[in-house]
C-alpha positions as CSV (number, residue, x, y, z in Angstrom):
1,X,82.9,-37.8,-16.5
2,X,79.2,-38.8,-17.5
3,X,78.0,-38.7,-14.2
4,X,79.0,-35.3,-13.6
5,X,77.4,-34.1,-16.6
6,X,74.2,-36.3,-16.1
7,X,74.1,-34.1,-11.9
8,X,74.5,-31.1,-14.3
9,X,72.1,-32.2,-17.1
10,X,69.5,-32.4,-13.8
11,X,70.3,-29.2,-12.1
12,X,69.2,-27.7,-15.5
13,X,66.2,-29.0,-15.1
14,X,65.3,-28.2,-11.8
15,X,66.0,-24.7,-12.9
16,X,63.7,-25.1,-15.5
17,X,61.1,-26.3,-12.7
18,X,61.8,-23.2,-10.8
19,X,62.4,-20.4,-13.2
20,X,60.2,-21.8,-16.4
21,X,61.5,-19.8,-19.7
22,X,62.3,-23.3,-21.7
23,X,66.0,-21.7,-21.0
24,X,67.3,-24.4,-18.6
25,X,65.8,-27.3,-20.6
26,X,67.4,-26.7,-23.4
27,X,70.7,-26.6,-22.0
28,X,69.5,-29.6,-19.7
29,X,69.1,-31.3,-23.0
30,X,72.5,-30.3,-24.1
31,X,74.1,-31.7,-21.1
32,X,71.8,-34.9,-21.3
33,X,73.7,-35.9,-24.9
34,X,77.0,-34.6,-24.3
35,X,76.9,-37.0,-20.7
36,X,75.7,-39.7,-23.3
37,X,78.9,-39.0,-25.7
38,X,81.5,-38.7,-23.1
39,X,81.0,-42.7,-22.3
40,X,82.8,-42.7,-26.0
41,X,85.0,-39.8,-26.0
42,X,87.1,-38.5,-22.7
43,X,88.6,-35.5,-24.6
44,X,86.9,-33.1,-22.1
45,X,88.1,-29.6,-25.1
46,X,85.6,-32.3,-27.4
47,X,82.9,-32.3,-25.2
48,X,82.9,-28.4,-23.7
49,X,82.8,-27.9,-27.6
50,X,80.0,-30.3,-28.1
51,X,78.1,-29.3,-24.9
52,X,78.2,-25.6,-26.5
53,X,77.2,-26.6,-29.9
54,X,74.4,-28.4,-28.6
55,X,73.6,-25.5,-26.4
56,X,72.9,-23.2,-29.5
57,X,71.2,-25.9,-31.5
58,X,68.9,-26.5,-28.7
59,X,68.3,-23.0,-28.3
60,X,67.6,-21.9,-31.8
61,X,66.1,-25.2,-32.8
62,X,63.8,-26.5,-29.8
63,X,63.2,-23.6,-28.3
64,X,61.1,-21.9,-30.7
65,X,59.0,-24.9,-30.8
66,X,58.4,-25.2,-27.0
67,X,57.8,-21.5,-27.0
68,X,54.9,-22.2,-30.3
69,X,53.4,-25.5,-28.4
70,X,53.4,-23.3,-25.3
71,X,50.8,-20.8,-26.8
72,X,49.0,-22.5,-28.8
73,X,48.1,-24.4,-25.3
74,X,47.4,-20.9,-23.6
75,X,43.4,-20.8,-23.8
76,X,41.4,-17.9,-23.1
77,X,39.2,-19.0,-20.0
78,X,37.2,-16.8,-17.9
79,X,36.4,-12.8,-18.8
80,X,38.4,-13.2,-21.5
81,X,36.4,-16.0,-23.7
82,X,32.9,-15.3,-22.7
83,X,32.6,-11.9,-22.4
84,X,35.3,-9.4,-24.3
85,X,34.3,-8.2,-27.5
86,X,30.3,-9.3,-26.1
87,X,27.8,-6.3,-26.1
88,X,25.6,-5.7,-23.0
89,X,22.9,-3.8,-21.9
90,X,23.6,-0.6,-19.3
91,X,21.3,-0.9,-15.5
92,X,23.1,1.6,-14.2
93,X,24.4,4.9,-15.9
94,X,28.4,4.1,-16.7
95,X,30.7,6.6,-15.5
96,X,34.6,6.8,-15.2
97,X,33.9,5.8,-11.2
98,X,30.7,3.7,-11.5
99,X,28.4,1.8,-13.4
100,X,26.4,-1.4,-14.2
101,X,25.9,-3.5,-17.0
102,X,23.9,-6.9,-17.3
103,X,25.2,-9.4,-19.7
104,X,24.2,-13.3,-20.0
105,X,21.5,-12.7,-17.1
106,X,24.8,-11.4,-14.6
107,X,25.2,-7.8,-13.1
108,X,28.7,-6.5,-14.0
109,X,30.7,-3.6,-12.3
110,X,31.1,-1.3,-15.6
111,X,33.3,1.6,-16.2
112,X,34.1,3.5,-19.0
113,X,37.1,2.4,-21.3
114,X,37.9,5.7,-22.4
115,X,38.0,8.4,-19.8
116,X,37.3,10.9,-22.8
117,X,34.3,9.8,-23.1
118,X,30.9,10.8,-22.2
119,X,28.3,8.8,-19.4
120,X,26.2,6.0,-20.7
121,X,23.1,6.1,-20.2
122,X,20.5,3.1,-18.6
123,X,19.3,1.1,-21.3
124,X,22.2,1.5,-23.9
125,X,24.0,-1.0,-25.3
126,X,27.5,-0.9,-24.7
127,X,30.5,-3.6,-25.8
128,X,32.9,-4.9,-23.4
129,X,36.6,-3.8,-24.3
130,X,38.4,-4.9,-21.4
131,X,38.4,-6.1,-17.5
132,X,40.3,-5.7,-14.4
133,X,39.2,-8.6,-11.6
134,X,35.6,-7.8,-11.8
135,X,35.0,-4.9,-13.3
136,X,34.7,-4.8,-17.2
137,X,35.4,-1.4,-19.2
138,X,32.7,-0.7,-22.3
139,X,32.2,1.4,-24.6
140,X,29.1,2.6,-26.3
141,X,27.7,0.8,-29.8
142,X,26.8,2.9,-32.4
C-alpha cells in the first residue's frame, strides 16, 4: 500500500511542477506521510481519513506560508524598481498617441496616464505612473 501512495505522493508533485499554485504540494505532502503511516497501519478507512486530514492541515497550515515566502521573494526588477513613481523631464510634447520623456540620461516613449488630461509640454516635468513594454504613462508635477 505505501508504494502506491508514495507513485501518488509523486504525481502531486509533478502537478505542482506543471501547474504551480502550491495546490499539488500540499496534497503531495499529505500523501508523502500518510505512505509513511501505512507501513504501520493497513486499515485503508484509517489512512483515506488520515490522507484527508492531512490534506486540510496542509492546506490551511503550509499553504499560507508558501504563498507569504512566495511574495516576499517576488522583487520588483526592471520599469518597475528604477523608474515608477521617478519624475522626468518632457523632449517631446506628451499626448494620448505620442510623446518623449528623458529620464536617467534614456529617451522614453511617454503617453499620457489619464486620457482626460491635457498635452504636456517640452520641458515639463512629469512623474511616471505606469508602463506597458516600453512605453511609460506620466503625468504632470505640480
Amino acid at each position: 500500500m505505501w508504494q502506491i501512495l508514495l507513485i501518488i505522493s509523486l504525481l502531486f508533485l509533478i502537478f505542482e511542477v506543471f501547474m504551480p499554485s502550491f495546490f499539488f504540494l500540499n496534497l503531495a505532502i499529505a500523501a508523502f506521510f500518510t505512505a509513511f503511516l501505512s507501513v504501520f497501519i493497513s486499515n485503508i478507512e484509517i489512512l483515506v481519513i488520515l490522507f484527508v486530514c492531512l490534506s486540510f492541515v496542509t492546506l490551511f497550515y503550509i499553504r499560507p506560508i508558501f504563498l507569504r515566502k512566495k511574495d516576499k521573494n517576488d522583487i520588483k526588477t526592471g520599469v518597475q524598481e528604477k523608474y515608477i513613481g521617478k519624475t522626468a523631464k518632457v523632449i517631446q510634447t506628451v499626448t494620448k498617441d505620442e510623446g518623449a520623456i528623458s529620464i536617467y540620461g534614456e529617451r522614453w516613449e511617454a503617453r499620457l496616464a489619464d486620457n482626460t488630461m491635457s498635452d504636456i509640454q517640452v520641458d515639463a516635468i512629469v512623474e511616471i505612473v505606469s508602463n506597458d513594454s516600453l512605453i511609460v504613462f506620466v503625468k504632470k508635477v505640480d
